[in-house]
N, C-alpha and C positions, 0 to 999 in steps of 0.2 A: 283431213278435210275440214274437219270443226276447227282446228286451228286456224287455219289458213281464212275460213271465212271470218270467222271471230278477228281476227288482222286485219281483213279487208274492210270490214263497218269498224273500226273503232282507230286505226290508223286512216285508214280512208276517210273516213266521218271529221275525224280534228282536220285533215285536210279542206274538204269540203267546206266544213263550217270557215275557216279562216278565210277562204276566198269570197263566201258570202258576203262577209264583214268588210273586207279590204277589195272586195272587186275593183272598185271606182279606182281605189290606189294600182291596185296590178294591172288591170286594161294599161292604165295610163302611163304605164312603163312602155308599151306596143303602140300605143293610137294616142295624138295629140289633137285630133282634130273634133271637135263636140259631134257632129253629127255618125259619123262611123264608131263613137265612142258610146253613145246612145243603146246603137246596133248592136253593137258587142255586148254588153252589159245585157239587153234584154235576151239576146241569144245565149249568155253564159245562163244566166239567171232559168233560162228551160231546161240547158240538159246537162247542169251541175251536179244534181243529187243524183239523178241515171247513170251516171257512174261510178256509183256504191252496188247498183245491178250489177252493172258489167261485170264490175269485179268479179262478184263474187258467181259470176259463170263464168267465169275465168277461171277462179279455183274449181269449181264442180267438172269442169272441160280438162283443164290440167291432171285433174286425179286421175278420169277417165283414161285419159290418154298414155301417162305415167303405166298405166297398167295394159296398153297392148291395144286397147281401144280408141282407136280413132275417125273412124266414119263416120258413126255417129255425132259425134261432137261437130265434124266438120261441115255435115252436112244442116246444121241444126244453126250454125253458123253463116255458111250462104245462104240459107232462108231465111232467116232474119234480116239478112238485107238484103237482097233481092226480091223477098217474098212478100216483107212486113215492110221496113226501111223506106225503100224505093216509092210501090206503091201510095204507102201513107203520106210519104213527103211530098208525090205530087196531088193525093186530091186535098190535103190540108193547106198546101200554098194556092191550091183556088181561092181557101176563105181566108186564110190570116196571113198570106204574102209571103214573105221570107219567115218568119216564125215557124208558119207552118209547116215550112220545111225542116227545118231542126227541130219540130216536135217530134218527127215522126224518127228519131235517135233515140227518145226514152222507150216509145212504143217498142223497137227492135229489142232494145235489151231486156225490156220485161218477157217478152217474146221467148227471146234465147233463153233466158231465166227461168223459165217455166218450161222451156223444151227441156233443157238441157237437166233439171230437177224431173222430169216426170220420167227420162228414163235412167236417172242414174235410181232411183227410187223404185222404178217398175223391172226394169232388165239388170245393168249394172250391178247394185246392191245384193242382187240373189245370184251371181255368180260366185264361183270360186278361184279366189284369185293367188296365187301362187308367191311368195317371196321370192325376190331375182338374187338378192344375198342370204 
């Protein structure tokens, strides 16, 4: 599990940062026109680093899972976006428009992030888990 997170911010991370840096360059491979080029960029630029989160409930879901447990994860998964996701994105596009809708992608995965840490940490961890080979 420390591996796999350790991979996810640090391969993730060089990732991230290069599109920081070269956004305006990569958009403009997709989108020629300034104004949806604009949109794009300020929309990447929200929920770019949120997906160093993900990741890494990504790997904390994959272990789980990997070892017989799935519910949990899954369900920690639909409520993050239907629960957290959905919600936030529409009372936040009341105040900041379309932003505020792709704000509410970092909020889910902090979300998941934190579910998905509090019971691999509280249940998960203090099981006994069995080698398959």
């Amino acid at each position: 599990m420390r591996s796999g997170v350790v991979l996810n911010y640090a391969i993730g991370g060089v990732i991230v940062l290069i599109c920081y840096v070269f956004a305006w360059d990569i958009l403009g491979w997709f989108i020629t026109h300034p104004r949806p080029l604009d949109i794009a960029h300020e929309l990447l630029m929200i929920t770019l680093w949120s997906y160093l989160i993900f990741g890494n409930s990504a790997v904390l879901s994959g272990v789980m899972r990997s070892s017989g447990t799935v519910f949990w994860p899954m369900v920690f998964g639909i409520f993050s976006i239907w629960g957290v996701e959905v919600p936030c994105a529409y009372v936040l596009m009341h105040h900041f428009g379309i932003s505020g809708i792709w704000m509410g992608y970092p909020i889910a995965f902090a979300v998941g992030l934190a579910l998905q840490f509090f019971y691999y940490e509280t249940f998960w961890k203090n099981k006994t888990h069995q080698r398959l080979i």
